[in-house]
C-alpha positions in Angstrom: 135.5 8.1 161.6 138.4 9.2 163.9 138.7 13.1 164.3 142.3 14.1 164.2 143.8 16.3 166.7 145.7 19.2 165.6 146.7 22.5 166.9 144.3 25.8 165.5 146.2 28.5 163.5 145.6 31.0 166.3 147.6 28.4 168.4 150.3 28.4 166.2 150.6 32.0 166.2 150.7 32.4 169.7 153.4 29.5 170.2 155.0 31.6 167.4 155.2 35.0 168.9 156.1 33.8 172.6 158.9 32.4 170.7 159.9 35.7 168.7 160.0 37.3 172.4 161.6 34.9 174.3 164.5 34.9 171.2 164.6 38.7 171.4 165.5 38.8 174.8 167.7 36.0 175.0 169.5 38.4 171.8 169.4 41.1 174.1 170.7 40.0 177.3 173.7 38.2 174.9 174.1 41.5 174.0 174.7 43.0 177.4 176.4 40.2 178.9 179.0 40.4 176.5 179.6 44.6 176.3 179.6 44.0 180.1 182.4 41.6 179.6 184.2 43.5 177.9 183.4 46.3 180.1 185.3 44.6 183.4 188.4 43.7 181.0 189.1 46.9 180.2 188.4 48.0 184.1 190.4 45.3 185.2 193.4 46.3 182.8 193.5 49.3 184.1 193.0 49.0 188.0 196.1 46.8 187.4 198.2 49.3 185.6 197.2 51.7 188.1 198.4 49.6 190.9 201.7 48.7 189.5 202.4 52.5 188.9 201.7 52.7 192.8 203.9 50.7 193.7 206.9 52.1 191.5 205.9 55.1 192.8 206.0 53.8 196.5 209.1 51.8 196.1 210.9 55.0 194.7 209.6 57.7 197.6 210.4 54.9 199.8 214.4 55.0 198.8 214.6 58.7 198.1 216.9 60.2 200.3 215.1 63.9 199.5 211.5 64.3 198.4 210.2 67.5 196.8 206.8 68.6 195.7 207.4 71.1 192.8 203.5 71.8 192.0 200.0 69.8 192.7 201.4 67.4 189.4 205.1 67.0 189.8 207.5 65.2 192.4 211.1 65.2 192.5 212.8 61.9 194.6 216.3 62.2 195.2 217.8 58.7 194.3 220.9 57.9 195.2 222.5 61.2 193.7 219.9 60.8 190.7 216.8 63.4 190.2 213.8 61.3 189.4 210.7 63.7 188.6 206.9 61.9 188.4 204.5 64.0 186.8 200.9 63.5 186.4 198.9 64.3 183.4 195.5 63.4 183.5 194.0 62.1 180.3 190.0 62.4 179.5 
């Protein structure tokens, strides 16, 4: 008679729990792959916002013909006859 050659019930239930693991941290780093993504969108959204409000601001003091700092938060540009005040308000 042949014996037959199978896997033990304690081998099954260690194949079984390295799996459970292995799929829990696969879940997990999904997880934080994905908040980290949407992380560097929102960064990215606003690095760019920030810059194009630099360079309005540049291209303005750049063809002001007076400039004038009215506290630590305002600016006043002279533009061609026209008062243009920036103000900045931080937000939290």
């Amino acid at each position: 008679m042949r014996r037959r050659h199978a896997f033990t019930l304690m081998e099954v239930l260690f194949a079984l729990s390295l799996l459970v693991v292995t799929t829990m941290l696969a879940g997990r780093l999904f997880v934080a792959s994905v908040s980290t993504h949407g992380e560097a969108d929102r960064t990215a959204t606003a690095a760019a916002r920030a810059d194009a409000i630099a360079a309005k601001l540049r291209s303005d003091v750049w063809s002001a013909r007076a400039v004038r700092v009215v506290d630590t938060a305002t600016l006043q540009l002279d533009i061609h006859g026209v008062t243009v005040t920036w103000r900045y308000t931080p937000t939290r």
